[in-house]
N, C-alpha and C positions, 0 to 999 in steps of 0.2 A: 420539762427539763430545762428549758430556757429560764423559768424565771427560779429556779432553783442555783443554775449558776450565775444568776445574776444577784442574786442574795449572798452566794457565798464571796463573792468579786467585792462585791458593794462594803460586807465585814472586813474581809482581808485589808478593803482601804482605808476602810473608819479605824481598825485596828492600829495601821501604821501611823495614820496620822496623830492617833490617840499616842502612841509611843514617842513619838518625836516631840510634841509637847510638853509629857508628862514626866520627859529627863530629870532629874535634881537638881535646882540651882543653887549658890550658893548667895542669898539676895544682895548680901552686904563686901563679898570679895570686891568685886571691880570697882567700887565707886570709894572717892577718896575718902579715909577717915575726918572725922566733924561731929557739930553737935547734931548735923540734920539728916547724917549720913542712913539713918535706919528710916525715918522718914520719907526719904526722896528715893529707898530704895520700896516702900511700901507703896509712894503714889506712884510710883512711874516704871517699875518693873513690872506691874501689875501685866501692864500691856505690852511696854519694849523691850528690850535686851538689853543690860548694859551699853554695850558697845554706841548704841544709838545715841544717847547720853554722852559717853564719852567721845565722841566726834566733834561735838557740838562746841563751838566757839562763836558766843553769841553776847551783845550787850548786856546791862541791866536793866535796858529798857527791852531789848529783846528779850531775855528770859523772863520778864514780865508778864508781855504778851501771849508766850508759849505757855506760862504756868496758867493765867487766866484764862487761855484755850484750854487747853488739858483739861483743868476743872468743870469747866461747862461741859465738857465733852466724858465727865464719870470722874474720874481723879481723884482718890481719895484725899482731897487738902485740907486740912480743918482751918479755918480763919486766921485761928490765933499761930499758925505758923507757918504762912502763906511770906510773908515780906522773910522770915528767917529761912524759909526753902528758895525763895528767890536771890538770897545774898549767896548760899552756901552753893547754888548754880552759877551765878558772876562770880563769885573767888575760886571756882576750879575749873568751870568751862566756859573763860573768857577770851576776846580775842588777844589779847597780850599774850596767852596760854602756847607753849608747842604746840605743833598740830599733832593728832590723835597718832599712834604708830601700834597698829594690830600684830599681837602676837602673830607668827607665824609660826607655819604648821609644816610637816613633811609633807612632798607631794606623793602622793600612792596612787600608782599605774592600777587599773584594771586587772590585775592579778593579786594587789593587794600591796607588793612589794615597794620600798621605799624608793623613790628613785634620787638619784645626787645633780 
């Protein structure tokens, strides 16, 4: 019996977790429009979330270094648009740039209800 509800435990959580990934995203919403915009949402949404990205105020030598991270580390970049994924990451998430400001959300109590 034990290892029956431990099977059913173990689905219920794979399930959830399977659900919480599998949301719909929209890959190209958040990130600002460009010509590298569908691009930088192919190499690098892969793994992050917008939002990650858009926090990010970083040099041209710093996005540099984080694109040629990323890339070693899986990143779908292809060569020939490595330096134009790195300009179109310094002209939008640079430090001269605002800093990032998250949509916010309603807060909802424990009963679901919106609270003011």
């Amino acid at each position: 019996m034990f290892r029956r509800i431990s099977a059913v435990a173990l689905l219920t959580i794979t399930t959830g977790l399977l659900a919480q990934k599998s949301a719909p995203a929209n890959l190209t919403a958040d990130l600002p429009a460009g010509t590298m915009q569908a691009k930088a949402s192919a190499a690098c949404l892969e793994c992050h979330e917008a939002r990650i990205i858009l926090q990010q105020r970083l040099s041209k030598a710093a996005w540099t270094k984080e694109v040629d991270k990323m890339t070693k580390w899986g990143a779908a970049v292809d060569a020939a648009d490595r330096d134009a994924l790195i300009d179109y990451l310094t002209t939008n998430f640079s430090p001269d740039k605002p800093a990032y400001a998250p949509p916010r959300t309603a807060n909802k109590n424990a009963s679901g209800k919106t609270s003011d």
